[in-house]
PALUMTOR-957480 format. One record per residue: residue number from 1; residue in three letters; x, y, z negated of N, C-alpha, C, O in turn. Coordinates in steps of 0.2 Angstrom, whole numbers, m for minus. Atoms other than C-alpha are relative to their C-alpha. Layout:
% PALUMTOR-957480
 num residu    nu    nv    nw   cau   cav   caw    cu    cv    cw    ou    ov    ow
 NUM    ALA     X     Y     Z     X     Y     Z     X     Y     Z     X     Y     Z
...
***
This chain:
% PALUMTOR-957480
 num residu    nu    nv    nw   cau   cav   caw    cu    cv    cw    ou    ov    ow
   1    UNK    m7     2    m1   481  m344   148     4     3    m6     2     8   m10
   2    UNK    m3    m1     8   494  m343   133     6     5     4     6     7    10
   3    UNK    m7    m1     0   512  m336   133     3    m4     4     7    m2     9
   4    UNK    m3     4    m6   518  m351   143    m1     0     7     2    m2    11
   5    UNK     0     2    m7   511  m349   156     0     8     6    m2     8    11
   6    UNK    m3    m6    m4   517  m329   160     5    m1     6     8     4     8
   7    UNK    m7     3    m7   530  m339   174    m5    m2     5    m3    m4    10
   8    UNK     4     2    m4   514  m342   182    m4     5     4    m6    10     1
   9    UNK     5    m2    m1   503  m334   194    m6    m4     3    m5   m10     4
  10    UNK     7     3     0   484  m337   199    m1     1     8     0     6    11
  11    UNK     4    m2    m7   476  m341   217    m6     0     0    m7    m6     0
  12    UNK     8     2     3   458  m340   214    m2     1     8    m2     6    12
  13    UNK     2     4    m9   452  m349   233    m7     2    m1   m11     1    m6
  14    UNK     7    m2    m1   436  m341   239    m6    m7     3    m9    m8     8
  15    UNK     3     7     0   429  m360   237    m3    m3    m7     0    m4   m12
  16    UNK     1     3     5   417  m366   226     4    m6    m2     8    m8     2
  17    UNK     0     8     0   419  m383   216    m4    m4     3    m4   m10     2
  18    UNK     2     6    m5   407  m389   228     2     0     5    m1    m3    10
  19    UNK    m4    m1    m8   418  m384   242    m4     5     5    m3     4    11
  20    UNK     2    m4    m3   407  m370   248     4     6     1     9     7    m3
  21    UNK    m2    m6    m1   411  m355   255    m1     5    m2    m7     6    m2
  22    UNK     5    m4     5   409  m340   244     1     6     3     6     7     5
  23    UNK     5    m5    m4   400  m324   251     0     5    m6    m3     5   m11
  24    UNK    m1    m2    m6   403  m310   254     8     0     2    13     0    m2
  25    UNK    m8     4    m6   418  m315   267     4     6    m2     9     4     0
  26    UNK    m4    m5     2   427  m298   260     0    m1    m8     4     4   m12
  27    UNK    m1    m1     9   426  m302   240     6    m1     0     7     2    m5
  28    UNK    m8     0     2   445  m305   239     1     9     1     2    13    m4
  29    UNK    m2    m5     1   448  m289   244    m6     6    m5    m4    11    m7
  30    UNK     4    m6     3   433  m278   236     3    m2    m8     6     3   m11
  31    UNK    m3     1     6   439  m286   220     9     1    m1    12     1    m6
  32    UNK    m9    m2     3   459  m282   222    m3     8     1    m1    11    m4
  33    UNK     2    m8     1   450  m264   225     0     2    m5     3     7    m7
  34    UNK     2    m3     7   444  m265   209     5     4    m3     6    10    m5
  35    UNK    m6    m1     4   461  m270   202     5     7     1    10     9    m2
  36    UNK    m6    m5    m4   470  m257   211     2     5    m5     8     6    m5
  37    UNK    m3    m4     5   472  m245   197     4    m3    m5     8     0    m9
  38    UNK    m4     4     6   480  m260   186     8     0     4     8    m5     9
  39    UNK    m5    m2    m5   497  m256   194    10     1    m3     9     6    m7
  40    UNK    m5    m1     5   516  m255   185     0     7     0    m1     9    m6
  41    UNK     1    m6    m1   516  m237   189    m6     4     2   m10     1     5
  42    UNK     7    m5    m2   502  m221   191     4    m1     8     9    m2    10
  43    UNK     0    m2    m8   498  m219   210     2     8     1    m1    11    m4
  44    UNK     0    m8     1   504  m200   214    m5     0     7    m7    m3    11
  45    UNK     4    m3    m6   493  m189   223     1    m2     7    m4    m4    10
  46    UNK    m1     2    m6   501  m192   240     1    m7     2     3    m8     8
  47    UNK    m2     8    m2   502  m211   239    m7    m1     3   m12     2     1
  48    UNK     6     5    m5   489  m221   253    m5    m2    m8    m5    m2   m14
  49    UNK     4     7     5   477  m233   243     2    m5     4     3    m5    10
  50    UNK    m3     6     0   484  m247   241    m2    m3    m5    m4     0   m10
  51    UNK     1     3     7   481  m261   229     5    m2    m3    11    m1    m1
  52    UNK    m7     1     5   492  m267   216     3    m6     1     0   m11     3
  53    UNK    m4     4     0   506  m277   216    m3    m7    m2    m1   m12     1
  54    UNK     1     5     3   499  m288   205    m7    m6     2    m7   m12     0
  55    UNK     5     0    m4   483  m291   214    m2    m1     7    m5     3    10
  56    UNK     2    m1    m8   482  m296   232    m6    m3     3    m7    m8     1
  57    UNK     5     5    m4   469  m302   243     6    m2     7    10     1    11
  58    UNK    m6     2    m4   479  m315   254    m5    m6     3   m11    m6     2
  59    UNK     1     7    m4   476  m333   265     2    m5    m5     7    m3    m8
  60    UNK    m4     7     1   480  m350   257    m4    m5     4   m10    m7     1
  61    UNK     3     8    m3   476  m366   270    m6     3     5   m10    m1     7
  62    UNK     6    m3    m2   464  m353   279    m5     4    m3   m10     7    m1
  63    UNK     5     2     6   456  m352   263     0     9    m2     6    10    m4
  64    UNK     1    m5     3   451  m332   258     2     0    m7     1    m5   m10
  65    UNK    m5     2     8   462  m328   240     0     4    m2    m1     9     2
  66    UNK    m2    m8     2   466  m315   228     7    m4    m4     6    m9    m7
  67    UNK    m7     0     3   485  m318   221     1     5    m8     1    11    m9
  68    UNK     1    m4     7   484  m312   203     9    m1    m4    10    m6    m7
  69    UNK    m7    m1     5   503  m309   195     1    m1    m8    m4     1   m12
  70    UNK     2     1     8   507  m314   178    m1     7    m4    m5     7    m8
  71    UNK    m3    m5     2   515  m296   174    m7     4    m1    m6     9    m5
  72    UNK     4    m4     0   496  m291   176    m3    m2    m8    m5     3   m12
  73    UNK     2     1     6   490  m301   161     7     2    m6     5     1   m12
  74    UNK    m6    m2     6   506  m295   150    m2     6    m2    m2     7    m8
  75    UNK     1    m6     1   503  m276   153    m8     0    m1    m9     1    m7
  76    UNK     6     0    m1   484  m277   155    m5    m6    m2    m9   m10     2
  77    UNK     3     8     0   475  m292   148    m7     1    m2    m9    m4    m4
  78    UNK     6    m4    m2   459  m283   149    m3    m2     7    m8    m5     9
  79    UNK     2    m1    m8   460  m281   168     2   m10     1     0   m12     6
  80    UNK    m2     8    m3   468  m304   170    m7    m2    m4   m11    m5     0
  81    UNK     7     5     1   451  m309   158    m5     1     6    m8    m4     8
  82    UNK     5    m1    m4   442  m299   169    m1    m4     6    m6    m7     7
  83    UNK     3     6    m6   446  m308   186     1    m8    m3    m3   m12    m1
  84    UNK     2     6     4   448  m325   176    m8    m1     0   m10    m7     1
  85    UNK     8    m1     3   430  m320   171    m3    m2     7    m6    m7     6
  86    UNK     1    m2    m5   424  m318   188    m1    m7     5    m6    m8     9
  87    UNK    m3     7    m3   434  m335   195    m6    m4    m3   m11    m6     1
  88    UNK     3     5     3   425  m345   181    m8     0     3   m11    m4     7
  89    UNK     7    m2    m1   406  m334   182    m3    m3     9    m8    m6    10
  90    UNK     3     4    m7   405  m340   202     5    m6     2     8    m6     8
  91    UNK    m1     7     0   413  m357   200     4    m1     6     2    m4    11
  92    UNK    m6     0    m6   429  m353   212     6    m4    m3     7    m4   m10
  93    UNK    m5     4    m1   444  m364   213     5     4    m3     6    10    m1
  94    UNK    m7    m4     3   460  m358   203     5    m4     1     4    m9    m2
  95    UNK    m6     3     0   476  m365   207     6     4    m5     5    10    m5
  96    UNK    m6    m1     2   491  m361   199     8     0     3     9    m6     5
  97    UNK    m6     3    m3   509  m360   205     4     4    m3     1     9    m5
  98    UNK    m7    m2     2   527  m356   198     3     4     4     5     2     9
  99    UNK    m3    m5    m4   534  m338   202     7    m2    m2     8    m6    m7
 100    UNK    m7    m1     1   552  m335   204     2     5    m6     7     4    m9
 101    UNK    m4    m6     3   552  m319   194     2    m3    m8     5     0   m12
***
Protein backbone atom coordinates (compact mmCIF):
# COMPACT_ATOMS: atom_id res chain seq x y z
CA UNK A 1 0.00 0.00 0.00
CA UNK A 2 1.27 3.43 -0.96
CA UNK A 3 0.31 6.96 0.58
CA UNK A 4 -3.01 6.73 -1.07
CA UNK A 5 -4.31 4.43 0.34
CA UNK A 6 -3.55 5.76 4.35
CA UNK A 7 -7.71 6.79 4.21
CA UNK A 8 -8.04 3.06 4.07
CA UNK A 9 -8.19 0.37 6.44
CA UNK A 10 -7.55 -3.63 6.02
CA UNK A 11 -10.04 -6.52 6.90
CA UNK A 12 -8.01 -9.59 6.53
CA UNK A 13 -11.31 -12.41 6.61
CA UNK A 14 -10.23 -15.68 8.26
CA UNK A 15 -11.00 -17.30 4.68
CA UNK A 16 -8.76 -18.65 2.27
CA UNK A 17 -8.97 -17.82 -1.61
CA UNK A 18 -10.43 -21.32 -1.72
CA UNK A 19 -13.12 -20.26 0.64
CA UNK A 20 -11.75 -22.49 3.56
CA UNK A 21 -11.77 -21.93 6.82
CA UNK A 22 -8.46 -20.87 8.43
CA UNK A 23 -7.46 -22.65 11.66
CA UNK A 24 -6.88 -22.03 14.57
CA UNK A 25 -10.69 -20.52 15.13
CA UNK A 26 -8.63 -17.91 17.63
CA UNK A 27 -5.79 -16.65 15.07
CA UNK A 28 -7.57 -13.06 14.80
CA UNK A 29 -7.13 -12.58 18.18
CA UNK A 30 -3.60 -14.43 18.94
CA UNK A 31 -2.42 -12.08 16.25
CA UNK A 32 -3.98 -8.71 17.46
CA UNK A 33 -1.99 -10.05 20.78
CA UNK A 34 0.96 -9.77 18.92
CA UNK A 35 0.11 -6.22 17.60
CA UNK A 36 -0.99 -5.02 20.94
CA UNK A 37 2.31 -3.19 21.78
CA UNK A 38 1.83 -1.34 18.23
CA UNK A 39 -0.36 1.32 20.05
CA UNK A 40 -0.59 5.33 19.67
CA UNK A 41 0.58 5.60 23.29
CA UNK A 42 2.86 3.25 25.90
CA UNK A 43 0.39 1.12 28.06
CA UNK A 44 1.07 2.31 31.91
CA UNK A 45 1.58 -0.26 34.41
CA UNK A 46 -1.96 -0.12 35.54
CA UNK A 47 -3.63 -0.30 32.20
CA UNK A 48 -5.64 -4.10 31.64
CA UNK A 49 -4.12 -5.87 28.28
CA UNK A 50 -5.74 -4.83 25.80
CA UNK A 51 -5.03 -4.79 22.12
CA UNK A 52 -4.48 -1.83 20.01
CA UNK A 53 -6.53 0.44 18.67
CA UNK A 54 -5.27 -0.05 15.53
CA UNK A 55 -5.44 -3.88 15.51
CA UNK A 56 -8.73 -5.58 16.35
CA UNK A 57 -9.94 -9.05 15.99
CA UNK A 58 -13.74 -8.41 14.97
CA UNK A 59 -16.83 -10.50 12.90
CA UNK A 60 -17.54 -9.52 9.25
CA UNK A 61 -20.63 -11.58 7.55
CA UNK A 62 -19.80 -14.32 10.44
CA UNK A 63 -16.46 -14.35 8.99
CA UNK A 64 -13.53 -14.31 11.91
CA UNK A 65 -11.34 -10.73 11.09
CA UNK A 66 -8.52 -8.64 12.31
CA UNK A 67 -9.38 -4.80 11.42
CA UNK A 68 -5.91 -3.19 10.75
CA UNK A 69 -5.92 0.81 10.98
CA UNK A 70 -4.22 2.90 8.61
CA UNK A 71 -2.54 4.99 11.51
CA UNK A 72 -0.79 1.54 12.15
CA UNK A 73 1.09 1.61 8.79
CA UNK A 74 2.09 5.45 9.12
CA UNK A 75 3.62 5.15 12.71
CA UNK A 76 4.75 1.61 12.42
CA UNK A 77 5.25 0.18 8.87
CA UNK A 78 7.37 -2.65 10.26
CA UNK A 79 4.42 -3.95 12.46
CA UNK A 80 1.34 -3.18 8.77
CA UNK A 81 4.17 -5.36 6.51
CA UNK A 82 4.06 -7.79 9.07
CA UNK A 83 0.37 -8.68 9.31
CA UNK A 84 0.07 -7.93 5.38
CA UNK A 85 2.79 -10.55 5.37
CA UNK A 86 1.08 -13.04 7.30
CA UNK A 87 -2.59 -12.20 5.04
CA UNK A 88 -0.47 -12.87 1.87
CA UNK A 89 1.88 -16.24 3.51
CA UNK A 90 -1.73 -18.12 4.34
CA UNK A 91 -3.68 -16.99 1.33
CA UNK A 92 -6.40 -14.93 3.41
CA UNK A 93 -8.86 -12.69 1.89
CA UNK A 94 -8.20 -8.88 2.34
CA UNK A 95 -10.81 -6.45 1.70
CA UNK A 96 -10.30 -2.92 2.01
CA UNK A 97 -12.74 -0.07 3.02
CA UNK A 98 -12.73 3.77 3.43
CA UNK A 99 -12.49 5.08 7.05
CA UNK A 100 -13.93 8.36 8.15
CA UNK A 101 -10.86 9.62 9.95
Amino acid sequence: MDDADLGKEIVILGVTSQGRTFRPSNWAERLAGVMSVYRPQAARPSDYISYSPWCMPSTEDGVKCLVVQPALQKKFPEAWQYVEQFARENDLQVRERVTAH
